[in-house]
MMTF fields as JSON, N, C-alpha, C and O atoms, coordinates in Angstrom:
{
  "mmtfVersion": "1.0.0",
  "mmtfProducer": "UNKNOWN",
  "numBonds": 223,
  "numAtoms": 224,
  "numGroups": 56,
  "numChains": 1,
  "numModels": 1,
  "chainsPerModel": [1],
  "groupsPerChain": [56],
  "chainIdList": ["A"],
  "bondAtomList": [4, 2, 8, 6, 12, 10, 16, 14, 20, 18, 24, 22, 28, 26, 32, 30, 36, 34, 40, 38, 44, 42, 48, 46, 52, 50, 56, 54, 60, 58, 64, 62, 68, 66, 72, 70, 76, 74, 80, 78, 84, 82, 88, 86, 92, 90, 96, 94, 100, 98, 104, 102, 108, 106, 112, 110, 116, 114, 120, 118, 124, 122, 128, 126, 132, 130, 136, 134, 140, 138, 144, 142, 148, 146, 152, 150, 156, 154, 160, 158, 164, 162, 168, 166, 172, 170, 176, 174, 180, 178, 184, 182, 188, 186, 192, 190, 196, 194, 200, 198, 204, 202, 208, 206, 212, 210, 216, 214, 220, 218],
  "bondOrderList": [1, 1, 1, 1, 1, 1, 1, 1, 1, 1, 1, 1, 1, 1, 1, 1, 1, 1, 1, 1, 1, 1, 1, 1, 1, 1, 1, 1, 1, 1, 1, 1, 1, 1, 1, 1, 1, 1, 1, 1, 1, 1, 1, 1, 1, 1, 1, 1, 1, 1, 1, 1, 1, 1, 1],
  "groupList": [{"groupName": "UNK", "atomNameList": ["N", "CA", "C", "O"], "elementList": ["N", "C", "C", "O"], "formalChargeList": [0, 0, 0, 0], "bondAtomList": [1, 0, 2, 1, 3, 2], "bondOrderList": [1, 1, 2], "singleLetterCode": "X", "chemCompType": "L-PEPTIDE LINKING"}],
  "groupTypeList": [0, 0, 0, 0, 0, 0, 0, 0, 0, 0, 0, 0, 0, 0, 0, 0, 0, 0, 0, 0, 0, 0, 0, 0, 0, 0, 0, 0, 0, 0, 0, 0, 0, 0, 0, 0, 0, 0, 0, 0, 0, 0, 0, 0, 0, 0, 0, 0, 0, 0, 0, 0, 0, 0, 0, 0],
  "groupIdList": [1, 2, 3, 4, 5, 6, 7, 8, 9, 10, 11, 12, 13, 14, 15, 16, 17, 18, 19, 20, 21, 22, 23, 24, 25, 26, 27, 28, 29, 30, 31, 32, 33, 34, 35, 36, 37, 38, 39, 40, 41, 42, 43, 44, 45, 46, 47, 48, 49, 50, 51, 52, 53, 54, 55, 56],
  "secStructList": [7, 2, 2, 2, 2, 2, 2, 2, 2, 2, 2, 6, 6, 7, 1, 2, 2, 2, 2, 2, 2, 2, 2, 2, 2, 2, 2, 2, 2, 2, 2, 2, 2, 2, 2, 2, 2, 2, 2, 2, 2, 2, 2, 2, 2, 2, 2, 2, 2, 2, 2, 2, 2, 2, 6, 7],
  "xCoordList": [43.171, 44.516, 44.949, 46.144, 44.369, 44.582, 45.022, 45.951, 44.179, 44.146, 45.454, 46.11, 46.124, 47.232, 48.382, 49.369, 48.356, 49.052, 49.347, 50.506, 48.054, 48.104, 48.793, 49.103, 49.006, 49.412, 51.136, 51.848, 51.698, 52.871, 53.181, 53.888, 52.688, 52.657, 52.988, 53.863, 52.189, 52.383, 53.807, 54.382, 54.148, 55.213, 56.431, 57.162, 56.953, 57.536, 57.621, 58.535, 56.771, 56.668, 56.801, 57.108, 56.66, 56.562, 58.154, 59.02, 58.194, 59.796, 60.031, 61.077, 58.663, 59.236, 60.82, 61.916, 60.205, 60.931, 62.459, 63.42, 62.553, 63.994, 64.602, 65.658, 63.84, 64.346, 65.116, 66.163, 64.256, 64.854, 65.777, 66.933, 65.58, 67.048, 68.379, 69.432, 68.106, 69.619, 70.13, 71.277, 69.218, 69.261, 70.262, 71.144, 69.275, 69.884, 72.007, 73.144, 71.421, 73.079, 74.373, 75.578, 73.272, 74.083, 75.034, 76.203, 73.708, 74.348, 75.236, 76.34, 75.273, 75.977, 77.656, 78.615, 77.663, 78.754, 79.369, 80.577, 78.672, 79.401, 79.918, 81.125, 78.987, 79.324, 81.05, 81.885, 80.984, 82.139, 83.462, 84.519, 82.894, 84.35, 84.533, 85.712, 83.721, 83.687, 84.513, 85.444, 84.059, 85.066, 86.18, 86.935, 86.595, 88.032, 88.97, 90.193, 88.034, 88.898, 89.169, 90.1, 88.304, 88.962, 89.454, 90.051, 89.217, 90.374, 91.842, 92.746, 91.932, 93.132, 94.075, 95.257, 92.676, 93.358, 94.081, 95.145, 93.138, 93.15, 94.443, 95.148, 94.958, 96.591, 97.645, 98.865, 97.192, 98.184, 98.478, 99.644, 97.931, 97.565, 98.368, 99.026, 98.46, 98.589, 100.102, 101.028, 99.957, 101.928, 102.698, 103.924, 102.078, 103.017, 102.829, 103.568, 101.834, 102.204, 103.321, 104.366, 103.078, 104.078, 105.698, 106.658, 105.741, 107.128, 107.28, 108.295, 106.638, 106.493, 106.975, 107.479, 106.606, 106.953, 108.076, 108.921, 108.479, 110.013, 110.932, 112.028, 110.611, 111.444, 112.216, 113.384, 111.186, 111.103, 112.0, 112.095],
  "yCoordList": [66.258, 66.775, 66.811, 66.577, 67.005, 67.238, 65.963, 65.768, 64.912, 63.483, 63.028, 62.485, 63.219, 63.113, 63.75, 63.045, 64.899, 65.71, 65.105, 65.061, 64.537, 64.058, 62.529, 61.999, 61.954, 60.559, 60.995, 60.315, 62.054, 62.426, 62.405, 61.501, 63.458, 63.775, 62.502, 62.595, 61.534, 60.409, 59.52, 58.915, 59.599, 58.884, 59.245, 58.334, 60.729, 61.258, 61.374, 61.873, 60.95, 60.597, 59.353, 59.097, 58.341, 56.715, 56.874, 57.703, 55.919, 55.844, 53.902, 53.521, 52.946, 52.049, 52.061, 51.503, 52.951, 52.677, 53.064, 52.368, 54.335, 54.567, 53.893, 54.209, 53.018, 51.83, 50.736, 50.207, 50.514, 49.101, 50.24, 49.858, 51.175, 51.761, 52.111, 52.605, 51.752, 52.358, 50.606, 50.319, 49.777, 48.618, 47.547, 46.693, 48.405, 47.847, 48.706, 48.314, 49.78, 50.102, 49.305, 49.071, 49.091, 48.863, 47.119, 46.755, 46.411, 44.843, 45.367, 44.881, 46.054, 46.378, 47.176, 46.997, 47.748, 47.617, 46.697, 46.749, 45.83, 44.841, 44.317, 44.328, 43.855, 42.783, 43.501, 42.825, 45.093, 44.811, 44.625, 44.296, 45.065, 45.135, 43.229, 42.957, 42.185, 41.022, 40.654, 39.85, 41.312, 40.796, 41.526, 41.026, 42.774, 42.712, 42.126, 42.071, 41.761, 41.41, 39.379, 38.76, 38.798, 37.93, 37.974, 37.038, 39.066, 39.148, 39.186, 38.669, 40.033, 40.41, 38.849, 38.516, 38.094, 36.888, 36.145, 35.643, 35.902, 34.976, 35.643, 35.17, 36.398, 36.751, 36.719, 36.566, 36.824, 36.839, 35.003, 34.794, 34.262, 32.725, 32.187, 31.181, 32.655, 32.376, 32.76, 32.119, 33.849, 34.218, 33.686, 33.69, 33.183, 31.953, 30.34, 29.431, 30.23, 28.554, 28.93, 28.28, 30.132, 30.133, 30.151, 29.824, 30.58, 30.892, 29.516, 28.932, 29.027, 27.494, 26.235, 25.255, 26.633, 25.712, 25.983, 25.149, 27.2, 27.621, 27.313, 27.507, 26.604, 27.001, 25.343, 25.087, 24.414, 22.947, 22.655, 21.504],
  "zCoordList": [40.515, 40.632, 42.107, 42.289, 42.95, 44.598, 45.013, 45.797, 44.347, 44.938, 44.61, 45.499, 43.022, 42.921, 43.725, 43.938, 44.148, 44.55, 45.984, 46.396, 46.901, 48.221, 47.958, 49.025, 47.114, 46.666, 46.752, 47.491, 46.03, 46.136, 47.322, 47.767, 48.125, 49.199, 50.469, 51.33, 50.32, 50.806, 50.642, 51.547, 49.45, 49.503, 49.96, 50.35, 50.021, 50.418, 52.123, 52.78, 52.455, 54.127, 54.362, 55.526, 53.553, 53.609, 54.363, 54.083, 55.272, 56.041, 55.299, 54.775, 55.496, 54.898, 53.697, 53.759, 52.751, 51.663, 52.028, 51.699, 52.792, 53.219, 54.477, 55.026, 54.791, 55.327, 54.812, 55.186, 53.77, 52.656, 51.981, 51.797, 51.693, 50.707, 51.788, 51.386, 53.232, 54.087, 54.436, 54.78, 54.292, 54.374, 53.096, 53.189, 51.625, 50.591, 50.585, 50.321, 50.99, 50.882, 51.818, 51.725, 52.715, 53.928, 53.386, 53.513, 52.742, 51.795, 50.953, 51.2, 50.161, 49.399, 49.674, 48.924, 50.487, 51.405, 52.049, 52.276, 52.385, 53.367, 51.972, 51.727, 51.056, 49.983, 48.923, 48.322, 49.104, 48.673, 49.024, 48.485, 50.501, 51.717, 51.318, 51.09, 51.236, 51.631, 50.407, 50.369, 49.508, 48.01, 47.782, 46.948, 48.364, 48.693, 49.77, 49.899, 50.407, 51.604, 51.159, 51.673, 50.308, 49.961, 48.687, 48.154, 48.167, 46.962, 47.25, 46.595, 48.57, 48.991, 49.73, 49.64, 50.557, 51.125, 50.377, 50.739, 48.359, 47.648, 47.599, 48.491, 47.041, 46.253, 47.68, 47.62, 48.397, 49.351, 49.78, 50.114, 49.786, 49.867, 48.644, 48.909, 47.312, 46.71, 46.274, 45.777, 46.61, 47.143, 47.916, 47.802, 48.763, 49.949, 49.539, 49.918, 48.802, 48.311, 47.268, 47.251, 46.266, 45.294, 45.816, 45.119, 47.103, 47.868, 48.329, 47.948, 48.916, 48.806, 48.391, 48.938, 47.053, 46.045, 45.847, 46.172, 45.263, 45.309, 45.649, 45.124, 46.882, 48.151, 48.111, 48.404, 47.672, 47.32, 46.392, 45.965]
}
């Protein structure tokens, strides 16, 4: 039971892992700023060819 207990103990000090988890958040942020920000380009791009054409 101790041995288990010192095994807990251990992981809770491990810094690896909250490394890769400030790391994994950190992708995951960028990745959604990156997909609004060309979501936002795509409709806006797509509003000026349509004015565009219009315009023709």
């Amino acid at each position: 039971m101790y041995q288990l207990m010192e095994w807990f103990k251990s992981i809770g000090r491990r810094e690896e892992g909250q490394d890769l988890l400030e790391y994994a958040l950190l992708i995951a942020l960028i990745a959604i700023v990156c997909v609004a920000a060309i979501t936002l380009a795509g409709t806006n791009v797509r509003d000026t060819f349509n004015n565009i054409a219009g315009s023709i």
